[in-house]
N, C-alpha and C positions, 0 to 999 in steps of 0.2 A: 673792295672799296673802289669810290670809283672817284677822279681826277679829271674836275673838267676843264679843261682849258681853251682860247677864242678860235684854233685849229683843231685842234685831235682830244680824244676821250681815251684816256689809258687803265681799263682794270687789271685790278693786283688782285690773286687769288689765294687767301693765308689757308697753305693747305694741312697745318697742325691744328688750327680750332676745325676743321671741317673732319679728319677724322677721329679727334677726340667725339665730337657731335656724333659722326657714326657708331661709333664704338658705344657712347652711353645708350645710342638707341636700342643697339646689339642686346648690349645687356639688358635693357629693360627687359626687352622681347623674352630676353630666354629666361626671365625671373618669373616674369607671366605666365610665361608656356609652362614654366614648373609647377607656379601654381595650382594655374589649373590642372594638370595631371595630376598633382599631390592630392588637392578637394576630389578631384574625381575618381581616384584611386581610393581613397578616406570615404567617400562615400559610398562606394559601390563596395566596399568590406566592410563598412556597418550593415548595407540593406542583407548581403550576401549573409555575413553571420547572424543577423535576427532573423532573417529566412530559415536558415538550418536552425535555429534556435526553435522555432516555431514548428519545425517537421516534429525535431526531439520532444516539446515539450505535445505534442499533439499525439504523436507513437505513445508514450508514456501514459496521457489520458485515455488511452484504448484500453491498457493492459491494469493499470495500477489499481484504481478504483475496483474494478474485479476481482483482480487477485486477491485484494484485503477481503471480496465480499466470500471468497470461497474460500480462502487461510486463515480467516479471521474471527473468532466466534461471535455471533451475533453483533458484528459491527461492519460500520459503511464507513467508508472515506469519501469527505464534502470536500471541493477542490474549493481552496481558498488565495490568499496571493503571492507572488511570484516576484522576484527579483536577480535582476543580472548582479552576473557575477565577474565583474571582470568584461573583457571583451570577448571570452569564448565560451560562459559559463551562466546556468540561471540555475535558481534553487526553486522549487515550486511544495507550496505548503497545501497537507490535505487534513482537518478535521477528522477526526476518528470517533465514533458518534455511537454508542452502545442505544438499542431501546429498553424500556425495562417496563409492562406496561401499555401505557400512553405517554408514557415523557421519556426523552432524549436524553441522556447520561454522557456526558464530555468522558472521552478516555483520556484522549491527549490529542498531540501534532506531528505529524509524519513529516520529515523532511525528506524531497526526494531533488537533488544537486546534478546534474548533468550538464554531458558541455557539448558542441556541436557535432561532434562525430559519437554522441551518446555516452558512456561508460558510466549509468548512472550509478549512484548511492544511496542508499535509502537508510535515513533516520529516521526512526520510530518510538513508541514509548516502552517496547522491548529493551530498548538501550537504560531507561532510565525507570528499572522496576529494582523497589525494596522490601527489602521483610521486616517484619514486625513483631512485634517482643515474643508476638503469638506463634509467629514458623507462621504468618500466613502472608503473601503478596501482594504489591499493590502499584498500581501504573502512579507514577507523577505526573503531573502536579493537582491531579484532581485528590487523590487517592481513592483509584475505583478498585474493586477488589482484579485480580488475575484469574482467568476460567480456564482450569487445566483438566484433561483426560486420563485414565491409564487406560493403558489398553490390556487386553486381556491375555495375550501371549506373550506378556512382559511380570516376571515378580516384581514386586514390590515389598520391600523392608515394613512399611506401612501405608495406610489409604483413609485419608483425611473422608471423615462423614463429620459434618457440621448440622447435621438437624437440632442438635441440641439448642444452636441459636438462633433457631426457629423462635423458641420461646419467649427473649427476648424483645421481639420484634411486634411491634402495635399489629393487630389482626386484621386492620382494614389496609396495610401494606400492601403493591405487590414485589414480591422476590427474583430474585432472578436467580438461576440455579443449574449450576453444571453436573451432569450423572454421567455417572461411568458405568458399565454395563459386565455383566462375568462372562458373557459370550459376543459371537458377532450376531446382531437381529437382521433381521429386514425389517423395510418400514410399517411394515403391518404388524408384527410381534413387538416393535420399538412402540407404537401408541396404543398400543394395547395395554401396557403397561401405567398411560398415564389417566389416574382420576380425572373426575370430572372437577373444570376451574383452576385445570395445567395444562398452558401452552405451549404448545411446542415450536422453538421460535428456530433454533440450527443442528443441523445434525452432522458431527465428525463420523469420517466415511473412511476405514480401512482402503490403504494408499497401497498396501505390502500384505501378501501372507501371511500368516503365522508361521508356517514352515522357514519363509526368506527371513522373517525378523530371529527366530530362532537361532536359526543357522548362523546370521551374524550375532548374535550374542554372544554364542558360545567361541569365536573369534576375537571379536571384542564387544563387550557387551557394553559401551559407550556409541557404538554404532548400531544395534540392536533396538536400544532405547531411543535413539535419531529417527530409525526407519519406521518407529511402535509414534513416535510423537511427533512427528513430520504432518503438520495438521492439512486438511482437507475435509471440507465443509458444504453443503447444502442447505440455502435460508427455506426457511418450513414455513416462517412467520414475521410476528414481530413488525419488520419494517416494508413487509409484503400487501400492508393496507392500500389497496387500490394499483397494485403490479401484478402482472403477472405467476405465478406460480410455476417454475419448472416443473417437468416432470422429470424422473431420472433418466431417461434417454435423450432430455431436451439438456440435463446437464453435462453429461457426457459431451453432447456435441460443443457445450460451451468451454468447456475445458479443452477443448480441442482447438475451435478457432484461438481460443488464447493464445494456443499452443504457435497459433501462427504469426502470431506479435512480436518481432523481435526483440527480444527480452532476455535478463537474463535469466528468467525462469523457462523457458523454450525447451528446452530438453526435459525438465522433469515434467512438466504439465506435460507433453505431450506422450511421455512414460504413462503418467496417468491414468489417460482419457485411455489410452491401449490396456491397461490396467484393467481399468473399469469396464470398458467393455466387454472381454474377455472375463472376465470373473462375477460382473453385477457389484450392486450397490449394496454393502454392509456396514451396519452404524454398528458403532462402539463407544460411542455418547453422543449425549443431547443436554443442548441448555433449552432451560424450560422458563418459565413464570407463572406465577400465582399467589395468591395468598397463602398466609404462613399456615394455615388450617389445611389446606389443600393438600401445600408440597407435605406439609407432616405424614401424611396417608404412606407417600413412599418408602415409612422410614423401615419398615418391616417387609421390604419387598428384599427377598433374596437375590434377583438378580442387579440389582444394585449393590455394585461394589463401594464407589467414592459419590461424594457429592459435599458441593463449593458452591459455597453462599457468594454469588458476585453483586451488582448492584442494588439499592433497592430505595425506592418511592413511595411518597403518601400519597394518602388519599389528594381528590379536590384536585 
C-alpha cells in the first residue's frame, strides 16, 4: 500500500497475503503438473494396452481360423465381433459355419477371451453339446447334428451306422455324412470308395500310430481313445469353391507354419507336421455329401465301419 503524503511516499509491504498468494500459486502449479501426468500416463496405458491388444488379437487370427479349418470337420470360422474386457482383456467372436451342399449350416459361436500378455480361452460349441433321447449329439443352439469318427485301432462296444435314415429324408435333399473307415486308406483307395453324386468335402488324417494308440490303451485306454480321436483334418471340398486345394505336402507345410504361431497348440501341431511327414498322409474318415439315394450305395460297402448323418438341406 502506498501513503502519500505533501514530502515523502511511504510503502508498506503486507508480507502474509503475498505468500499466501505464493503458495496458492504453488499449489496450483503442482495440481496441474499432476494432471497432466495423470491424462498422460492414462493415456499412454490405454494406447499401450489396445496396442497389445491388437498384436494378441491379430497373433490369434493367424492361428484360430486354421486350426478350426484342420480340427474341425467340415467347418470354417467367420471372424465376427469383439469386445474389451476390462482394461487388460477382449473376447473376440468367430462363426462356426458347416456347408452341406450349397447352403451354409450355422453350428454355433466360438468365444475365444485373451488379455494382453495372451493366455487365451477358447469357448466353443464343444462346451455346449447334448444328446437326445436317440444317444445321438447335437451342437446348441442350432441343433446341428455332431460328426464323430472311430478310428480303427480303437474297439468299440458299438458303431452307430444311420443309413437307415436315409429313408426318411426327401430324395432331392443333400446329406451330410461322416464315415468311418475299418483300415487306414490313402487318398486314392478313400475316393475310390465313393459312388458317383458323393462328395468328398474333409478328410480325418491319423495324427498317432496304431502301435502308439495301442500301447497307450492298454495303459490307459482313456488316453488311447484321446490319441485314436485327437482330430486332424484336410478340406477336400465343400467350402473349396473358388480356393485353392492343398495338396498333402502343401498341408503338411501348413501345419507346420501353424506350428510357428504361438499358440497354445504349438507343440502338438508341430508333433504333427513331423508326424506327417515322416509317416504320410492316412484317412480314417471322411465327411461326404449327397443325396440320400447316392450315400445309400455305401451302405453295403464293408469297409465302412460308422457313419453319422450330420446336417442336411433342400432342395431350391
Amino acid at each position: 500500500m502506498k501513503k502519500e503524503g505533501k514530502e515523502k511516499e511511504e510503502v508498506f509491504f503486507e508480507e502474509a497475503r503475498f505468500l499466501r498468494r505464493v503458495r496458492w500459486r504453488s499449489t496450483l502449479r503442482s495440481v496441474l503438473i499432476s494432471l497432466v501426468v495423470l491424462v498422460t500416463v492414462l493415456s499412454l496405458f490405454y494406447i499401450g494396452t489396445r496396442y497389445l491388444l491388437d498384436l494378441q488379437g491379430n497373433r490369434i487370427g493367424l492361428y484360430y481360423p486354421e486350426l478350426v479349418r484342420y480340427s474341425t470337420p467340415n467347418t470354417v470360422a467367420i471372424g465376427g465381433p469383439w469386445r474389451d474386457e476390462g482394461w487388460l482383456g477382449r473376447q473376440k467372436e468367430y462363426l462356426l459355419v458347416r456347408m452341406v451342399g450349397d447352403r451354409p449350416v450355422y453350428v454355433g459361436t466360438a468365444t475365444v477371451e485373451f488379455q494382453i500378455w495372451g493366455g487365451e480361452l477358447i469357448w466353443d460349441p464343444d462346451y455346449t453339446v447334448v444328446k437326445a433321447a436317440s444317444g445321438k449329439d447335437y451342437f446348441l443352439p442350432g441343433m446341428v447334428p455332431v460328426l464323430r469318427f472311430f478310428h480303427p485301432a480303437v474297439k468299440y462296444e458299438q458303431l452307430p451306422r444311420e443309413f437307415d435314415r436315409l429313408d426318411s429324408i426327401p430324395p432331392g435333399d443333400t446329406v451330410e455324412m461322416a464315415l468311418s473307415f475299418d483300415r487306414l486308406l490313402t487318398k486314392q483307395e478313400m475316393e475310390a470308395l465313393l459312388p458317383a453324386g458323393v462328395e468328398p468335402l474333409w478328410g480325418a488324417i491319423a495324427a498317432h500310430s496304431n502301435e502308439e494308440i495301442a500301447a497307450a490303451s492298454q495303459k490307459d485306454p482313456g488316453i488311447g481313445s484321446y490319441l485314436a480321436n485327437r482330430l486332424v483334418g484336410i478340406p477336400l471340398g465343400g467350402w473349396l469353391n473358388g480356393e485353392r486345394q492343398l495338396t498333402e505336402a502343401q498341408f503338411i507345410d501348413e501345419i507346420r507354419r501353424l506350428s510357428e504361431v504361438p499358440s497354445y497348440s504349438s507343440a502338438t501341431l508341430k508333433r504333427t507336421a513331423a508326424y506327417l511327414q515322416q509317416n504320410g498322409i492316412r484317412y480314417y474318415g471322411l465327411v461326404v455329401a449327397g443325396k440320400p439315394g447316392d450315400l445309400n450305395k455305401l451302405r453295403q460297402n464293408p469297409a465302412i465301419t460308422a457313419a453319422i448323418i450330420g446336417g442336411v438341406t433342400g432342395e431350391g
